[in-house]
N, C-alpha and C positions, 0 to 999 in steps of 0.2 A: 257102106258108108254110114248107114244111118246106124247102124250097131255099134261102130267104133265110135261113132260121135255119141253116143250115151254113154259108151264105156269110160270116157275121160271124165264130163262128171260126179259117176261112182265112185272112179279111184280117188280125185279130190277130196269127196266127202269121207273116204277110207285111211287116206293120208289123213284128214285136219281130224279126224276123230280120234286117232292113234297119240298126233300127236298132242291134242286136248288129255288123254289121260294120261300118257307121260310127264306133263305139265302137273296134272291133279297131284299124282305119287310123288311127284319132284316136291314141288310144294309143299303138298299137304305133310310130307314127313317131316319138312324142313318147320312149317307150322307147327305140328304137333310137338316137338323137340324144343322150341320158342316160348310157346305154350306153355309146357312143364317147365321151363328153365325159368319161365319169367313167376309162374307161382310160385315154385319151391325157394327161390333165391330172390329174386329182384322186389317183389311183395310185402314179404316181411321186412326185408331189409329200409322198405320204404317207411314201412309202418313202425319201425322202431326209432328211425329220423325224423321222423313228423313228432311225436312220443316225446321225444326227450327235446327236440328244440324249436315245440312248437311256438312256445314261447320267449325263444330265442336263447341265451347264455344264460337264464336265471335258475334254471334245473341244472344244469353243470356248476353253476356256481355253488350252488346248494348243497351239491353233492361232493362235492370236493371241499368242504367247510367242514365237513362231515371229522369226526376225530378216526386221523389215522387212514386219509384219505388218499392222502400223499403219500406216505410211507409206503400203502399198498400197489399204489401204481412204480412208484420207483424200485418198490422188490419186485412184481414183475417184469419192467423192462430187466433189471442188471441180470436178474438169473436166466429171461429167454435169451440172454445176449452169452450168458456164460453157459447154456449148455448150448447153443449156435454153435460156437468156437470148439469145446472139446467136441461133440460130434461131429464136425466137421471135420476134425485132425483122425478122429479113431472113425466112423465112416468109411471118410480115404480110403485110410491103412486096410480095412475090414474088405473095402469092394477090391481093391488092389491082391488082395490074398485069393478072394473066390473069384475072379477074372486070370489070372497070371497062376497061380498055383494049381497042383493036381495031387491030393493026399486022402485021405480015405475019411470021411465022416464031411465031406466038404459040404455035400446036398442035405445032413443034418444042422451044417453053421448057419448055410445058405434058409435053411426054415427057419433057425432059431431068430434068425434077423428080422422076419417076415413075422414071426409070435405077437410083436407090442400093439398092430393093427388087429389080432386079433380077439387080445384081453381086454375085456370093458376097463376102464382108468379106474373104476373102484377096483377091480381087482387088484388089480396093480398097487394101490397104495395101502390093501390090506395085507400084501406080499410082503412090501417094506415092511411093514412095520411088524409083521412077523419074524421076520427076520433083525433089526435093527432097532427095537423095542426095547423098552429095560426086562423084558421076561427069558430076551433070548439070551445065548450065550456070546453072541456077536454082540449086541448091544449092550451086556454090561460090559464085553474087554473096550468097545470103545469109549464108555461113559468112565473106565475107571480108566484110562491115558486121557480123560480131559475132552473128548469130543461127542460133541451129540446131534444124532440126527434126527430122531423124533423128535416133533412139537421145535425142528430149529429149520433154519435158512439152507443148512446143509441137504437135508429132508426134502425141499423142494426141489431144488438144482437135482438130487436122484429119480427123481421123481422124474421131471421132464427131462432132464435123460434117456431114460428107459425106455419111455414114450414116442418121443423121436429120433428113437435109436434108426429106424429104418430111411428114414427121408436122404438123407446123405448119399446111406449107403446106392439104395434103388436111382440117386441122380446121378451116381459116376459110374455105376456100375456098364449100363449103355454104353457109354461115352469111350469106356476102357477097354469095350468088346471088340469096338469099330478103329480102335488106334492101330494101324501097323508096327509093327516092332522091327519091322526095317531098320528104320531109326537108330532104335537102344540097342540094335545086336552092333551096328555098324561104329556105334560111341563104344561098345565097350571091347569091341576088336582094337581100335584106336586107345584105349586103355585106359577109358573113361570109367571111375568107380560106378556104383551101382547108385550112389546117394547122387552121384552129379548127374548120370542119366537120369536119374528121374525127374532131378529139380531145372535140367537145360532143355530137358524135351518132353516129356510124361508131363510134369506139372503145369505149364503155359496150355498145353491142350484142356485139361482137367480144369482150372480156375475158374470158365464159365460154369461147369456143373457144379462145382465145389459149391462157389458161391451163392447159387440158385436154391442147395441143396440148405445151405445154411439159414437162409433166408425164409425157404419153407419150414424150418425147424425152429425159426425164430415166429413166427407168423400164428403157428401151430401152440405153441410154448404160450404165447399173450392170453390165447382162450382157456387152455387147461383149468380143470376144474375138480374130476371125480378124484383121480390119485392124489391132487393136493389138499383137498379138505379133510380128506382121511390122516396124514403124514403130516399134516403142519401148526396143526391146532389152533388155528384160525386167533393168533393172540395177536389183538389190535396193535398195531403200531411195530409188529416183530416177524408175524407171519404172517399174516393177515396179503393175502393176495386179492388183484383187483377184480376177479373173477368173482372170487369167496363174498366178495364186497360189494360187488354188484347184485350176488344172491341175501344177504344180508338188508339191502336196499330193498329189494322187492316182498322178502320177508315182513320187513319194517311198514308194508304198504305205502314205497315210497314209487311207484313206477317212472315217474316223471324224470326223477333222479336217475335210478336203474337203467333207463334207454339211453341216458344223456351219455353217463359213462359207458354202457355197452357201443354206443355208435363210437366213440373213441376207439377202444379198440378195433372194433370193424374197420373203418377208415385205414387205421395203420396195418391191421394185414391185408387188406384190399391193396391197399399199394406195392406190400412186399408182395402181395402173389403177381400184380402186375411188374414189376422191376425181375420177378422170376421168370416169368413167360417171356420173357423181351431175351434174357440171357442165356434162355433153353433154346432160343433164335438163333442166337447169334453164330453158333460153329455150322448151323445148318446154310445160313445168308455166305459167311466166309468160305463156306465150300461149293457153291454155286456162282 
């Protein structure tokens, strides 16, 4: 009796210890992951809002007084807004091809998609412009039909193209895996063309990633920096992007200004990646 009666509170103490350090590792990983998340990201982000409006709208004001202030914020929104939209249509097309199709160099397209995360953004706009340049033979046949894409508006929109060429693709590409084709075999036995199965049954499922996808390429597009200062020629009031502008700023030893318009754009892709995250929910919540 008196053995079993010590034995109960050993295991007690064996039990709550056990589960004390499963608690610690729950935790403590859950901490440590906080931890880095709240340095790396939350931190600076703090310190760059304090920065520019510490003293309320008079550093944005300032900054946007600036010549050529406006121009550069409104060439970046129209061009992240216009490569959004063509990436998002070719995307599609591109995850639709490597999802649905079987042809041989497929796991070579399938990398080449995956390339633009791996080329620093200068590279990339030293790429353009080797190619696109008045030295090459591409950019004088299109300088001599009248169009130019170094040191022009053109030059940017290729630019961040390139760059989030994969954002698209990688959010439908998922989404495309997990669809049954149930559906489109059953539409097109019924003698459904191939463009109406896509757009009555493929596309309604696709439009949350589509859009998600766009959004993150619109998001990604506002900060771009390295391929556009190289490709754009930084001419105030013509190429001059808010990025470029914001390095111009800090250049100038303006930092006050610099944060003011840097938390601007922060601000607006913080909200698209949140309206992303909500919409990357959404087929998961409707299928539950």
């Amino acid at each position: 009796m008196a053995t079993a009666a010590q034995a109960i509170p050993r295991t007690k103490r064996t039990l709550t210890g056990a589960r004390v350090a499963t608690l610690f590792r729950r935790w403590g990983l859950r901490g440590t992951a906080a931890v880095y998340l709240v340095a790396m990201i939350a931190v600076p982000a703090i310190a760059v809002v304090s920065q520019g409006f510490g003293d309320g709208l008079t550093s944005l004001k300032s900054a946007m007084g600036t010549a050529g202030a406006w121009e550069a914020l409104r060439l970046t929104l129209a061009t992240s807004a216009a490569a959004a939209v063509i990436n998002a249509i070719f995307g599609t097309l591109l995850a639709y091809i490597l999802v649905r199709y079987r042809f041989r160099g497929r796991g070579m397209l399938s990398a080449i998609v995956d390339l633009p995360f791996a080329i620093p953004t200068l590279v990339t706009g030293v790429m353009l412009v080797a190619l696109y340049g008045p030295a090459s033979p591409v950019g004088r046949a299109l300088q001599g039909a009248g169009i130019n894409v170094v040191f022009a508006q053109l030059g940017i929109l290729l630019a961040l193209l390139v760059i989030t060429l994969p954002f698209t693709v990688r959010t439908v590409q998922p989404v495309l895996l997990e669809l049954d084709t149930a559906e489109e075999e059953a539409a097109q036995t019924l003698g459904a063309t191939h463009w109406r199965t896509f757009r009555s049954i493929v596309f309604p499922a696709l439009r949350p990633a589509i859009t998600a996808g766009a959004l993150l390429t619109f998001a990604r597009c506002l900060g771009e920096f390295g391929s556009v200062v190289i490709i754009s020629g930084n001419i105030t009031g013509r190429t001059l992007t808010a990025p470029v502008f914001i390095f111009q700023l800090t250049m100038s030893f303006k930092p006050q200004e610099a944060a003011a318009v840097a938390t601007v754009l922060f601000a607006l892709s913080f909200v698209l990646v949140l309206v992303t995250t909500r919409l990357t929910r959404l087929p998961a919540e409707v299928s539950e």
